[in-house]
C-alpha positions in Angstrom: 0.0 0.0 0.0 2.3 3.2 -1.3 0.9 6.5 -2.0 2.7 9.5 -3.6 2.2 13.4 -3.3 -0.3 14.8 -5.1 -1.3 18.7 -5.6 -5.2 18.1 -5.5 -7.5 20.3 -3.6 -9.4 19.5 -1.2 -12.7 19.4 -1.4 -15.9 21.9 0.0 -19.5 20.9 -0.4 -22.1 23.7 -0.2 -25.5 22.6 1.4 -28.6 25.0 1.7 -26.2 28.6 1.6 -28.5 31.4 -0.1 -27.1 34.8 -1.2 -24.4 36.9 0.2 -23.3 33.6 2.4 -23.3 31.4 -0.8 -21.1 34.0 -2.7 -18.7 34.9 0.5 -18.6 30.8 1.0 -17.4 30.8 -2.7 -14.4 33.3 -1.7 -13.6 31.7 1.0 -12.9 28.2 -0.7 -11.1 29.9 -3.1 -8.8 31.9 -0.7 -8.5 28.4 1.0 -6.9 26.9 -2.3 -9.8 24.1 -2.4 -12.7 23.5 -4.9 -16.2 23.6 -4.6 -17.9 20.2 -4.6 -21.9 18.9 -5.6 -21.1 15.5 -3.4 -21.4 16.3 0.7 -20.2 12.7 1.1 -16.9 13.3 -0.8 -16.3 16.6 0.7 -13.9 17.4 3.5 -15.5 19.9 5.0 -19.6 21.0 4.1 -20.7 24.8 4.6 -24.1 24.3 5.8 -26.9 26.9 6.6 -28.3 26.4 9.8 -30.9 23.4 9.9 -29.8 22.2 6.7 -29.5 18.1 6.1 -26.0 16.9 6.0 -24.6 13.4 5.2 -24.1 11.5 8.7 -20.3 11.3 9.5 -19.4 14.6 7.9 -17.5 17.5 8.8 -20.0 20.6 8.9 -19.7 24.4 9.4 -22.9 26.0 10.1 -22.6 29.3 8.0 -25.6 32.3 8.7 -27.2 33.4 11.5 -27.6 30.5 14.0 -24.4 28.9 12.9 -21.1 28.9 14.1 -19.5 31.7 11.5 -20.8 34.6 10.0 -20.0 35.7 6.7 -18.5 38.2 5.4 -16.7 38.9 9.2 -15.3 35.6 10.1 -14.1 35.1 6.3 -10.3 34.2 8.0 -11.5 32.1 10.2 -13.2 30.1 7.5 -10.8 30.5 5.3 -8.4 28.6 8.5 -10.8 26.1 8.9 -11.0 25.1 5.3 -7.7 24.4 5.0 -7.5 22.1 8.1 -9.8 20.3 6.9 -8.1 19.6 4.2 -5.4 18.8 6.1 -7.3 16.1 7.9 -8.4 13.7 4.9 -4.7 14.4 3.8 -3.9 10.3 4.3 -0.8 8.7 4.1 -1.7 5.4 2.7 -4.8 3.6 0.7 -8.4 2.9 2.3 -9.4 -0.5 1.4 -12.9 -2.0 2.6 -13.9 -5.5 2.7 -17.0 -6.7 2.7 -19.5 -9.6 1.6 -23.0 -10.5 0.0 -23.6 -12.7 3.2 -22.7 -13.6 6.3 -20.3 -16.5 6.4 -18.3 -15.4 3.5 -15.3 -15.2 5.0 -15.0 -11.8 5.3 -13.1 -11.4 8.4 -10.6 -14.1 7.0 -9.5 -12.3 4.2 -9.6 -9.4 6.0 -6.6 -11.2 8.2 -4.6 -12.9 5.7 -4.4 -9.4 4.1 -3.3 -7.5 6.9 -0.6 -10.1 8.0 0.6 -10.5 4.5 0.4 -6.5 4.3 2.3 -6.3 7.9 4.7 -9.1 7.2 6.3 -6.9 3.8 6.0 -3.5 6.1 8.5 -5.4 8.2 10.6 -6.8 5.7 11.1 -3.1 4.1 11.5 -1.8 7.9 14.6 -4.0 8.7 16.6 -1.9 5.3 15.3 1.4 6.1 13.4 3.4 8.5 12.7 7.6 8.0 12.2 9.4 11.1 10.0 11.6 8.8 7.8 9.2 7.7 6.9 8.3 11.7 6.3 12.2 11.9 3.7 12.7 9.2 2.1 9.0 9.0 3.5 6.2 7.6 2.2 5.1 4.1 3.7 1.7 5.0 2.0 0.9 8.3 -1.4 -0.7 7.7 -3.7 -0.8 10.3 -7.1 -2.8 10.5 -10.3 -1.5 11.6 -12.8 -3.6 12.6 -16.7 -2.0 11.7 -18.1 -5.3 11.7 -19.8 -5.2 14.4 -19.1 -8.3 15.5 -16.9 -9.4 18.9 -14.7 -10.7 19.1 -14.5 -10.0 15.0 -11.1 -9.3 13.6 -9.6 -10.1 17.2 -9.3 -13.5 18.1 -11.0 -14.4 22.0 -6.9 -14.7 22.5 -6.0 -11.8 21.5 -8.8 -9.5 24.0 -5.9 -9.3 26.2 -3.8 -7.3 24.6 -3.3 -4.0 25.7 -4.2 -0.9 23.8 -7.7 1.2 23.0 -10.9 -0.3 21.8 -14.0 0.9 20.3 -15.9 1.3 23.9 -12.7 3.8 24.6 -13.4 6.6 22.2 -16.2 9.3 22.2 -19.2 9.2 19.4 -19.3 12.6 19.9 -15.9 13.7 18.2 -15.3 14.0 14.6 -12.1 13.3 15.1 -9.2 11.6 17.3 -5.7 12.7 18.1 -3.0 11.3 16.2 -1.7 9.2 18.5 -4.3 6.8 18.6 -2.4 4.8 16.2 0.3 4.1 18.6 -1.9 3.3 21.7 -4.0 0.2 19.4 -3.5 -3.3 19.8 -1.6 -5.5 18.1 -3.9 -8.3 16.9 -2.2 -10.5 14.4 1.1 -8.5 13.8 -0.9 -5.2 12.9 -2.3 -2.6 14.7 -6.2 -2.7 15.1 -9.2 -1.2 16.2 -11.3 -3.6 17.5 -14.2 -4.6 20.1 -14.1 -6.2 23.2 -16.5 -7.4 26.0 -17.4 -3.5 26.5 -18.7 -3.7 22.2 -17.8 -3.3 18.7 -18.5 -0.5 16.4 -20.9 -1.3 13.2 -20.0 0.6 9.7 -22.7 3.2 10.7 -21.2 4.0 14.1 -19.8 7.6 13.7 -16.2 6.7 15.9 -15.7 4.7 12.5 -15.1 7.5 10.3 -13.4 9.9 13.0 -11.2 7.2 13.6 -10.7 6.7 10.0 -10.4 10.3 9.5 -7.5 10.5 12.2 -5.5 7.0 11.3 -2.0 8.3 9.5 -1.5 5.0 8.0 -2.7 2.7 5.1 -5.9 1.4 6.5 -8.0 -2.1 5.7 -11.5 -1.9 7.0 -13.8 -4.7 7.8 -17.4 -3.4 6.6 -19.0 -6.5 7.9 -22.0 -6.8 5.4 -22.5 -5.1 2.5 -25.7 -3.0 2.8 -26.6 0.4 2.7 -24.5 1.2 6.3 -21.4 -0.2 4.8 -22.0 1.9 1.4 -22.5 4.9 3.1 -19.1 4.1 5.2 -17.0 3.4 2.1 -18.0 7.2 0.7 -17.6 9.0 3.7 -14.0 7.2 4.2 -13.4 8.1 1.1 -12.3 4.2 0.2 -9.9 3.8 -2.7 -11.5 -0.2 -3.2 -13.7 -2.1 -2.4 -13.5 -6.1 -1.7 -17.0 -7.8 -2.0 -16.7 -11.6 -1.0 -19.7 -13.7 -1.9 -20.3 -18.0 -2.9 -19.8 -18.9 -6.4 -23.5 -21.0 -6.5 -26.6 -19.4 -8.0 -27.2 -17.6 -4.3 -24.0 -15.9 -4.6 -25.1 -14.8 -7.5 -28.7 -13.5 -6.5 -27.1 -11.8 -3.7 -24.4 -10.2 -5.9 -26.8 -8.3 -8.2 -29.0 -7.4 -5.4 -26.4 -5.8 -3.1 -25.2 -4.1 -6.5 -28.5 -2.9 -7.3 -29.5 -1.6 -4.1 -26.1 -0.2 -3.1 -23.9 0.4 -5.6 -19.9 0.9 -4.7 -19.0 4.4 -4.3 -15.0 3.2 -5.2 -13.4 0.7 -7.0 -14.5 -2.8 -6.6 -13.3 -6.4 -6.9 -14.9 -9.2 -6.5 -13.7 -12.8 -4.4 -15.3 -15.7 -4.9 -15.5 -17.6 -1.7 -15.3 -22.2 -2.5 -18.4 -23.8 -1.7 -19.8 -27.4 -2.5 -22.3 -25.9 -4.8 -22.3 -25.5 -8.7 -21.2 -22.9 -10.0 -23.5 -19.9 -11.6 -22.4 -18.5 -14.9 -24.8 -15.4 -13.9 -21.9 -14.4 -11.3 -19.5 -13.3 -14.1 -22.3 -11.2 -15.6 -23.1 -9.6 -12.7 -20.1 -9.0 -10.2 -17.5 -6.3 -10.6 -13.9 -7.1 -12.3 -11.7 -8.8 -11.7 -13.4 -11.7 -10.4 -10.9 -13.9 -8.1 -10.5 -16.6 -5.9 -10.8 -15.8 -2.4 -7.8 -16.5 -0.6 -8.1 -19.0 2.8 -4.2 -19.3 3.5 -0.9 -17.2 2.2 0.0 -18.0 -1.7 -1.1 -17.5 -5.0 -4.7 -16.1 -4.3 -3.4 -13.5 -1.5 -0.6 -12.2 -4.0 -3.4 -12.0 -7.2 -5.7 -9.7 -4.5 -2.6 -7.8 -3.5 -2.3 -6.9 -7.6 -5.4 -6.4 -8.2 -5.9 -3.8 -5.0 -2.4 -2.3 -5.7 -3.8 -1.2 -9.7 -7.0 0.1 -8.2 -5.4 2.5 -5.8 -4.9 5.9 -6.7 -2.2 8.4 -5.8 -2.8 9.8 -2.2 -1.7 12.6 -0.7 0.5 12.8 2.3 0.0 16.3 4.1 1.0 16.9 7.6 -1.2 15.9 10.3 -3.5 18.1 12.1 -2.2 19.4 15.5 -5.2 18.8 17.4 -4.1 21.5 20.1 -4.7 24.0 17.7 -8.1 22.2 16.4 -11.0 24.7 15.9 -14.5 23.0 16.9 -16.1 21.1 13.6 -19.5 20.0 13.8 -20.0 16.4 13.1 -23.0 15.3 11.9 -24.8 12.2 13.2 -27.6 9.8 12.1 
């Protein structure tokens, strides 16, 4: 999972501004070096009117009388908080999401033999070179697993509950965002870091400490979506995920569920499709149905891991890697909630 810099703005979304705020919103994106955007779910940060709807999960700046900044007399200040937004979906590595059609897919198996393959080359790479800078800013190499399953114990075996670090129960649904050093106070489940569950609960794909966590991890991160379904769409665009991994059976059902979850939530990101073995005959209608490339869904380290690890590797796209927000200097953002 390797990233390189990119220039690209970052983005603003506009929801329910009417004139003078819409135009003085307008200047300030532009002052702030970012575009305007017609997506609130791809956005950074949304300038929102007071009372108007925003996309759960997303960063939100009440703009007008009733909000948090009026315009044209906080213009710097918005201008400020813009930009930090910007800062703050400025990732150091790739957001891949795994999900399936089903339950008892094997999800959270691929979901393992990806991280520890992933975790195993990290250290490989680590023992011939190690940039102090790279620790600074987030490391593109350092995956980290986030487990929005649902499910305990999930990507944690009952073994591994033990192991010191923070869990889901530990963080606050009310913040849109974490300090950076959460990464170094996770677990290690497997050989990688992750956040996971424990007797306290999990966190589902429509819990909102799923995308501030997200939002805050300075690393290349693999999320388990549990079941693919409208929370686990909605999840994959907010996170802004680079790929999507949809497991499902290669029989007639896997087929039937395939379309379905395609039809009723299409991927917001690139997809690719693993085909789990069953005892069951195979459909043909799979193939006209499932996203490419259709591969075999890996259950041990080999030839199947290394094919997913190609196929996710061509579907990532360039990422930036801006510094990290310094949370002492954080202005309040409004996150929006279900």
């Amino acid at each position: 999972m390797t990233t390189h810099d990119t220039e690209d703005p970052s983005l603003v979304a506009l929801v329910g501004l009417t004139p003078p705020d819409l135009e003085y919103a307008r200047d300030a994106v532009e002052l702030a070096g970012a575009r305007v955007s017609s997506n609130p779910a791809h956005a950074s940060l949304v300038l929102a009117s007071p009372g108007a709807p925003v996309p759960p999960g997303a960063p939100c700046v009440r703009v007008g009388d009733g909000g948090q900044v009026s315009l044209p007399v906080d213009t710097a200040l918005l201008v400020s908080l813009i930009a930090e937004a910007g800062r703050r979906w400025g990732r150091a590595g790739a957001v891949w999401v795994v999900a399936g059609t089903a339950g008892g897919v094997g999800v959270t198996s691929v979901v393992r033999l990806l991280a520890r393959e992933c975790g195993r080359r990290r250290g490989a790479r680590e023992r011939l070179w190690r940039r102090r800078a790279d620790r600074e800013r987030g490391d593109a190499r350092e995956v980290i697993v986030v487990d929005a399953s649902g499910s305990v114990p999930g990507f944690a075996r009952a073994c591994e509950h033990d192991a010191p670090g923070v869990r889901w129960a530990d963080l606050d649904a009310g913040e849109d965002s974490y300090l950076p050093s959460l990464r170094d106070h996770l677990p290690t489940v497997g050989g990688v870091r992750a956040l996971v569950g424990d007797a306290r609960g999990g966190a589902g794909a429509d819990d909102p400490r799923v995308v501030a966590a997200c939002r805050s991890l300075r690393a290349s991160l693999i999320v388990d979506a549990g079941r693919w379904d409208a929370r686990a769409a909605r999840c994959a665009s907010v996170i802004h995920a680079d790929a999507l991994v949809l497991l499902t059976r290669a029989d007639l059902e896997g087929a039937s569920a395939m379309a379905a979850s395609l039809a009723s939530h299409p991927p917001p990101c690139p997809a690719i499709t693993l085909v789990s073995t069953g005892r069951g005959r195979r459909s043909s209608g799979l193939h006209a149905c499932a996203p490419r490339p259709i591969l075999r869904a890996p259950t041990h380290p080999g030839r199947d891991l290394r094919a997913l690890r190609r196929a996710l590797a061509s579907l990532s796209p360039a990422r930036s890697r801006a510094r990290p927000l310094d949370h002492g200097d954080a202005p309040y953002l409004e996150v929006a909630h279900a």
